[in-house]
C-alpha positions as CSV (number, residue, x, y, z in Angstrom):
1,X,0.0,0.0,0.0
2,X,1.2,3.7,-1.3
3,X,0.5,6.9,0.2
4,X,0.9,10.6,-0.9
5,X,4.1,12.2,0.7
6,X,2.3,13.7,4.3
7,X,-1.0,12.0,3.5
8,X,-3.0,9.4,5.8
9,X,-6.2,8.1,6.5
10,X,-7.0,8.8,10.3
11,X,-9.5,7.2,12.4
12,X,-9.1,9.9,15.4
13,X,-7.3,12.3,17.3
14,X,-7.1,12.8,20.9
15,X,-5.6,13.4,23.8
16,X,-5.6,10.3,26.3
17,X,-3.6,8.3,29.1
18,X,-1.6,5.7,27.6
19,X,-3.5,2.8,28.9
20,X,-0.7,-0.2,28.1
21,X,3.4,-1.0,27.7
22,X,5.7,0.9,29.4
23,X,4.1,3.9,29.1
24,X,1.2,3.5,31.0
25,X,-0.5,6.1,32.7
26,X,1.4,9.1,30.7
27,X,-0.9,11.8,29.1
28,X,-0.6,10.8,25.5
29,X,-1.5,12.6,22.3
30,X,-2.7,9.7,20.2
31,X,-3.2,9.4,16.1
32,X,-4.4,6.5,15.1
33,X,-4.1,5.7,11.2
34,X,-6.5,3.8,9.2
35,X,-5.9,0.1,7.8
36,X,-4.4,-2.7,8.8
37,X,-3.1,-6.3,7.2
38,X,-3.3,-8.4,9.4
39,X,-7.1,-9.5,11.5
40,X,-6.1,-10.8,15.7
41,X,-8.6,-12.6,17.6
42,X,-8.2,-10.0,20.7
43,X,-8.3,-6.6,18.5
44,X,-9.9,-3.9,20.3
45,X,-10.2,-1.1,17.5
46,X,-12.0,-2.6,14.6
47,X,-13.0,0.5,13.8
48,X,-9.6,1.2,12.3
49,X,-9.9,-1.4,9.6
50,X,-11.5,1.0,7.4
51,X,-10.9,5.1,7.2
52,X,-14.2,7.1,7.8
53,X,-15.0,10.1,5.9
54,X,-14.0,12.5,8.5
55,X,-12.9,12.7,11.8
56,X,-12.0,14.7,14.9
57,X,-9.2,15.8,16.8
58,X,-10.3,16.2,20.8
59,X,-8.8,17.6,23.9
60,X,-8.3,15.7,27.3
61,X,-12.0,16.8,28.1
62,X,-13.7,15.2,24.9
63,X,-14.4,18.3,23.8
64,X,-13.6,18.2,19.3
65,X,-11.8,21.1,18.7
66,X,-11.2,20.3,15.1
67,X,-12.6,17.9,12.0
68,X,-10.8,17.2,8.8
69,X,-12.0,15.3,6.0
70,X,-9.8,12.2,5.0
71,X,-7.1,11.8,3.9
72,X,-5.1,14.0,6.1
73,X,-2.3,16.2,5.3
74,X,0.5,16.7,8.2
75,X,0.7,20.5,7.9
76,X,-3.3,20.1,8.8
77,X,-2.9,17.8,11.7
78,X,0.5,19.9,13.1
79,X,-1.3,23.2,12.8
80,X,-4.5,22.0,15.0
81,X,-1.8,21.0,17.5
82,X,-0.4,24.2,17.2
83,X,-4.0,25.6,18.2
84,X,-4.3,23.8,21.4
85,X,-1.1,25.3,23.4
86,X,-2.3,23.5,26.5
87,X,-2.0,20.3,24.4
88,X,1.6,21.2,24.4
89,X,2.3,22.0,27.8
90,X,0.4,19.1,29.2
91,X,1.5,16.3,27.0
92,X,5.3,15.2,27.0
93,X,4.2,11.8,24.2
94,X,2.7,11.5,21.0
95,X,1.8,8.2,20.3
96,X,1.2,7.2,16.1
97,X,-0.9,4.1,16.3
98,X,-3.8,2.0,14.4
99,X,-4.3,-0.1,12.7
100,X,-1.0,0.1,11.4
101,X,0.6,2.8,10.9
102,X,3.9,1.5,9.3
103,X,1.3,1.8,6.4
104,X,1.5,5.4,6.1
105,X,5.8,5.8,6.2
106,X,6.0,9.1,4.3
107,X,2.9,10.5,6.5
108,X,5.0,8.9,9.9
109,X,8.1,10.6,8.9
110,X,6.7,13.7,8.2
111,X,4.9,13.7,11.4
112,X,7.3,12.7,13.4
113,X,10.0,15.0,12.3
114,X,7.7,17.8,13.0
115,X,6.6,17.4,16.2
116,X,10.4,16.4,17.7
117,X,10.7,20.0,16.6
118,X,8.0,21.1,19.2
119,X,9.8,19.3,22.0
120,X,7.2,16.2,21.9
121,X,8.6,12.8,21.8
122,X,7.2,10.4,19.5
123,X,6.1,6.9,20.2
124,X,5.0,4.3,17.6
125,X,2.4,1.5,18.5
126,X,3.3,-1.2,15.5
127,X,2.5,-4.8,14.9
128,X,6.1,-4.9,13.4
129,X,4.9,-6.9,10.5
130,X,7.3,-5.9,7.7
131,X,10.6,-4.4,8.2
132,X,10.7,-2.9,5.2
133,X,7.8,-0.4,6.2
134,X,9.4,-0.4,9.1
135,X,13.5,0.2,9.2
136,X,12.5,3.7,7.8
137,X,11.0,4.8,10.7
138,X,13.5,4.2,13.5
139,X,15.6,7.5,13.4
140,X,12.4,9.7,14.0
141,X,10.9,7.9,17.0
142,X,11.8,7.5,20.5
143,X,9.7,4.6,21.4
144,X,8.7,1.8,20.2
145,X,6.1,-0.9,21.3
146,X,6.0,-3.9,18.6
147,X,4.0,-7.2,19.1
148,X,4.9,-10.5,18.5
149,X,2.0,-12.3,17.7
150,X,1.5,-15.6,18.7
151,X,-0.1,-18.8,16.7
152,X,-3.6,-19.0,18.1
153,X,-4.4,-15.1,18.4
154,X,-4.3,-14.7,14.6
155,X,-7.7,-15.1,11.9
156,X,-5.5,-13.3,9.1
157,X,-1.8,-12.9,9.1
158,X,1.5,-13.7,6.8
159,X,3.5,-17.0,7.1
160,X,7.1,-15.0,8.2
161,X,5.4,-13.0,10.7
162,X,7.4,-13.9,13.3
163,X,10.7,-13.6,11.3
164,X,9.3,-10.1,10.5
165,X,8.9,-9.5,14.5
166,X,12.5,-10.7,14.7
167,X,14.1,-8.1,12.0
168,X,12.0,-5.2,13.3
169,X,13.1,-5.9,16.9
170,X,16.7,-5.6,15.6
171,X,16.6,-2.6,13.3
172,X,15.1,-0.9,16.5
173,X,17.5,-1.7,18.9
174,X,20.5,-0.9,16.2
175,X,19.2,2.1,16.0
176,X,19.0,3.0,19.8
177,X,15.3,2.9,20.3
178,X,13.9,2.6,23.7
179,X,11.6,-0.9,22.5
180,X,9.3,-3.3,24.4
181,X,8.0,-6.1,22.8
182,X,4.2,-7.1,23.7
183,X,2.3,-10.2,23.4
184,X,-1.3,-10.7,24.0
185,X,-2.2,-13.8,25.8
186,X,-5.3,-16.2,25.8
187,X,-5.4,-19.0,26.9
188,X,-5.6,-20.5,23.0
189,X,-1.7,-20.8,23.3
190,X,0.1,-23.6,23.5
191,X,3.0,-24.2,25.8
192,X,5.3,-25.4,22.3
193,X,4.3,-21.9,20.8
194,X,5.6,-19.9,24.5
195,X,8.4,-21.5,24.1
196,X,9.6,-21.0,20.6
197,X,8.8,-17.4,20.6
198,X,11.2,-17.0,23.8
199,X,14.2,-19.0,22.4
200,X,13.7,-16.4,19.0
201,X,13.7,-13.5,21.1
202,X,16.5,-14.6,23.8
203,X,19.8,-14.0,21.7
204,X,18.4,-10.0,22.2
205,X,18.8,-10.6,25.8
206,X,17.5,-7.9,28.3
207,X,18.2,-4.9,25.5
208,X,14.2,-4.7,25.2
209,X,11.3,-4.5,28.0
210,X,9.3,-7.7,27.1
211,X,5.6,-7.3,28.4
212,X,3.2,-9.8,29.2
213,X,-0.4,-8.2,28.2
214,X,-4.1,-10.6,29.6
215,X,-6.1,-10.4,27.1
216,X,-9.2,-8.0,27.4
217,X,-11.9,-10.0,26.5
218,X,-13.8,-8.3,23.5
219,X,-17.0,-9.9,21.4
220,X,-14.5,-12.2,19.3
221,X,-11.9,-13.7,22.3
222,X,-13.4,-14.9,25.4
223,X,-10.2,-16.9,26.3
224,X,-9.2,-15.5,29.2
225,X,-5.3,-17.0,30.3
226,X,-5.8,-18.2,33.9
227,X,-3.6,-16.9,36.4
228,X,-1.6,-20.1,37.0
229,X,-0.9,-20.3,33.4
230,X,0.3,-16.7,33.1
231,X,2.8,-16.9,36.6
232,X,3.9,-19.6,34.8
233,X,4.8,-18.2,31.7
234,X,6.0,-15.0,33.1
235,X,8.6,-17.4,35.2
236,X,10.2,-19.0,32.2
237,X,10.6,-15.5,30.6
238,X,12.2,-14.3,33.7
239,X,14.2,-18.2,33.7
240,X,15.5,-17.1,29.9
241,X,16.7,-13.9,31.1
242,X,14.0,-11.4,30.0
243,X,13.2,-8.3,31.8
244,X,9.7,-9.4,31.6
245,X,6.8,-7.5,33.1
246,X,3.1,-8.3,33.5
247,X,1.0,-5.1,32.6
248,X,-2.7,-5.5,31.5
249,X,-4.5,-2.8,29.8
250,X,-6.1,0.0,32.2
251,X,-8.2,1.5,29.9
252,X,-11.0,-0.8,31.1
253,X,-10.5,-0.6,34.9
254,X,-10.5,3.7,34.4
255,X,-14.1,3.3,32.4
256,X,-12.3,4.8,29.0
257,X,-14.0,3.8,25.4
């Protein structure tokens, strides 16, 4: 998929708490791109599978301060942040999310680049599923959170998935990015799969935050891990050497959409 240079469907706009990873709980400017390749089990934001015709850009309160028609040109997006100077002195991240925003390089780029310039630091949300999209991207973020998705949790996805989780984690940490590396569980994983996945990521050693994310149960995954199964997986990620860390998402315990 191709994009105009600075152009990208959006879905939303607004200013949040990060509600998973590492940066939980930090007030968070989130954009959240339209589109996405690959269909999980777990996915919370279906509505980001296809681009509406509009959409709105909202402050902390809720309140829509602006509306733009899609696509979405950077200079239009930068200059309603520009508008909302409170935005700037209350938020220190902007988070680009989805869907999957690796789909929109020129757009995250361009994006990126411009708000460094404001003194915001810039976090991408990513399912890491093609390095190609991806390697581009590294020297104009400061954050990264990929997944590595696990057999069982996928209805659509690419055979070398996982060796695409593998070559984004290292163009990441080659180029100095603070990364951690999520993986939704449910309790349709097997032990065989666990394992695998943790002798792929253990030659990367402790370089990356590895988080251990419960599902939320939404309409299409009721498979909720049980707790013995999840102390169990978080001890042979912390037996392999991981800095491994369990972390559900808050956004349902605070009441947020």
């Amino acid at each position: 998929m191709r994009t105009e240079t600075g152009v990208a469907p959006l879905v939303e706009a607004f200013v949040s708490v990060q509600g998973e990873g590492c940066l939980i709980g930090r007030p968070t400017f989130f954009v959240r791109t339209a589109g996405c390749p690959l269909r999980c089990t777990y996915c919370d934001t279906t509505e980001s599978y296809r681009a509406p015709r509009e959409f709105g850009v909202r402050r902390l309160d809720g309140e829509t301060v602006r509306t733009f028609a899609n696509p979405c040109r950077v200079e239009d997006l930068v200059a309603a942040i520009d508008e909302m100077p409170d935005l700037l002195r209350a938020v220190e991240w902007v988070s680009l999310t989805g869907g999957e925003p690796t789909l929109w390089t020129d757009f995250a780029l361009e994006l990126a680049t411009r708000l460094r310039t404001r003194g915001l630091r810039m976090h991408l949300e990513t399912a890491a599923d093609d390095v190609g999209r991806f390697r581009p991207l590294v020297h104009v973020f400061d954050s990264v959170a990929m997944d590595y998705k696990l057999e069982g949790t996928l209805d659509r996805a690419p055979n070398d998935l996982q060796s695409q989780h593998i070559a984004c984690l290292d163009a990441a940490l080659r180029a100095d990015l603070r990364v951690h590396v999520k993986v939704v569980l449910t309790d349709a994983i097997v032990d065989r799969v666990w394992h695998t996945m943790l002798e792929r990521l253990r030659p990367f050693g402790r370089d990356f935050v590895l988080i251990l994310q419960p599902v939320t149960p939404t309409p299409n995954e009721q498979r909720r891990l049980p707790a013995v199964r999840l102390l169990a997986m978080l001890k042979s990620a912390l037996d392999a050497g991981f800095d491994a860390r369990v972390l559900p998402q808050i956004h349902p315990l605070l009441g947020f959409a």
